[in-house]
C-alpha positions in Angstrom: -10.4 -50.3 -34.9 -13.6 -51.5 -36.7 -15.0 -55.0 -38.0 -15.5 -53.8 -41.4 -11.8 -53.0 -42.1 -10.8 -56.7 -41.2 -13.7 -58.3 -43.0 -13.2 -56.6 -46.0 -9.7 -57.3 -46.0 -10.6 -61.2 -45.7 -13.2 -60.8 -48.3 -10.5 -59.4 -50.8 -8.3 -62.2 -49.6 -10.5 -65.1 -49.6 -11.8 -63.5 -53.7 -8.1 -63.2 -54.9 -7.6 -66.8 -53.9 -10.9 -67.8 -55.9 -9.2 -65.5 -58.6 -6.0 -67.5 -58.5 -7.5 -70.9 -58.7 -10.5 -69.8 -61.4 -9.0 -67.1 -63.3 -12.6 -65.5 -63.7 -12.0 -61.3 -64.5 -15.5 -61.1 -62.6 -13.7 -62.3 -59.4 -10.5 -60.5 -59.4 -12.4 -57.0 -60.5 -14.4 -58.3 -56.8 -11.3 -58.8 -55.0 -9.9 -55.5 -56.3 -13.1 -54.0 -54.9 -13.5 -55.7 -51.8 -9.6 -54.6 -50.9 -10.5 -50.7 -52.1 -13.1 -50.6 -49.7 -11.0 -52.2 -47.1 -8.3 -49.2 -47.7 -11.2 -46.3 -47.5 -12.8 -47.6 -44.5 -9.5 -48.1 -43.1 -8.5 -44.2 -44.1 -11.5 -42.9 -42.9 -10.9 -44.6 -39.2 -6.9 -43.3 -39.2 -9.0 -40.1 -40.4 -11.0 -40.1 -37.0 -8.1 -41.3 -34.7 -6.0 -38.5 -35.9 -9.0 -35.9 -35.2 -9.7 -38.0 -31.9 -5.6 -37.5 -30.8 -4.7 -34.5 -32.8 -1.9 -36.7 -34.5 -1.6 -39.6 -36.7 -2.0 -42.7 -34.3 1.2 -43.9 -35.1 3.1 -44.4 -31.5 1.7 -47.4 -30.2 2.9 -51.3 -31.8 -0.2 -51.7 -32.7 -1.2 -48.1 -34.2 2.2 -48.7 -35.8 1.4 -52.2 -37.3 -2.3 -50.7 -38.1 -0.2 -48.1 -40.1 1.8 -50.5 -41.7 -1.5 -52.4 -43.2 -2.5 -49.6 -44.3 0.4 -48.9 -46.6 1.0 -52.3 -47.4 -2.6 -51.8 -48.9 -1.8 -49.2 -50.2 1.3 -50.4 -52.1 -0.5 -53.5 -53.4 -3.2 -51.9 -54.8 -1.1 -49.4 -57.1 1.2 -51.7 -58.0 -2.2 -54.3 -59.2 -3.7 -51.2 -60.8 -0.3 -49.9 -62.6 0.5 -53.4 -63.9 -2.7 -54.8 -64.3 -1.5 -58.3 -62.7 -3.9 -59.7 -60.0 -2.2 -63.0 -58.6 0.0 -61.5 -56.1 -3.0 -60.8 -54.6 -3.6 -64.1 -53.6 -0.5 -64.1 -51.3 -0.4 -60.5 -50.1 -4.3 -60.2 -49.5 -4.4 -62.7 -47.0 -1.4 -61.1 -44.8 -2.7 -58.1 -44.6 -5.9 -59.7 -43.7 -4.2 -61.3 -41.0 -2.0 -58.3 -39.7 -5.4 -55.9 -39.6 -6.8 -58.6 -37.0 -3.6 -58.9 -35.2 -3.7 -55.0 -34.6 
């Protein structure tokens, strides 16, 4: 895929865990952010793949574990923004930083 989408996804990671340890809103509102963009950048590039292939890029393990990332993203995200409660972050932001490098 791209650099952005993994280093974003390790920025949000590496600002939840400064979130967890500090508890400084200014941090966490960075991390929330940070993982946003990650998610956009990473639609738009499943947005030009499917173009590209004329189907969702979804076949392959690692189109299928780029997919899963995505959701997992996804998922996180509304669940932080429905309940308001940041610290899971600090334990799911860094595997899915990990899993969009592994892909």
């Amino acid at each position: 895929m791209s650099v952005l989408e993994p280093a974003l996804y390790a920025l949000g990671a590496l600002l939840y865990a400064a979130h967890f340890v500090r508890r400084q809103q200014a941090l966490g509102q960075a991390a929330t952010g940070a993982l946003g963009a990650g998610v956009v950048v990473h639609t738009f590039l499943l947005g030009m793949a499917t173009v590209r292939e004329s189907a969702l890029p979804l076949v392959g393990a690692g189109d299928a574990l780029g997919g899963f990332v995505w959701l997992l993203a996804i998922v996180y995200l509304y669940v932080e923004l429905s309940s308001g409660e940041r610290a899971m972050g600090a334990f799911i932001a860094p595997f899915i930083a990990v899993l969009s490098l592994v892909e």
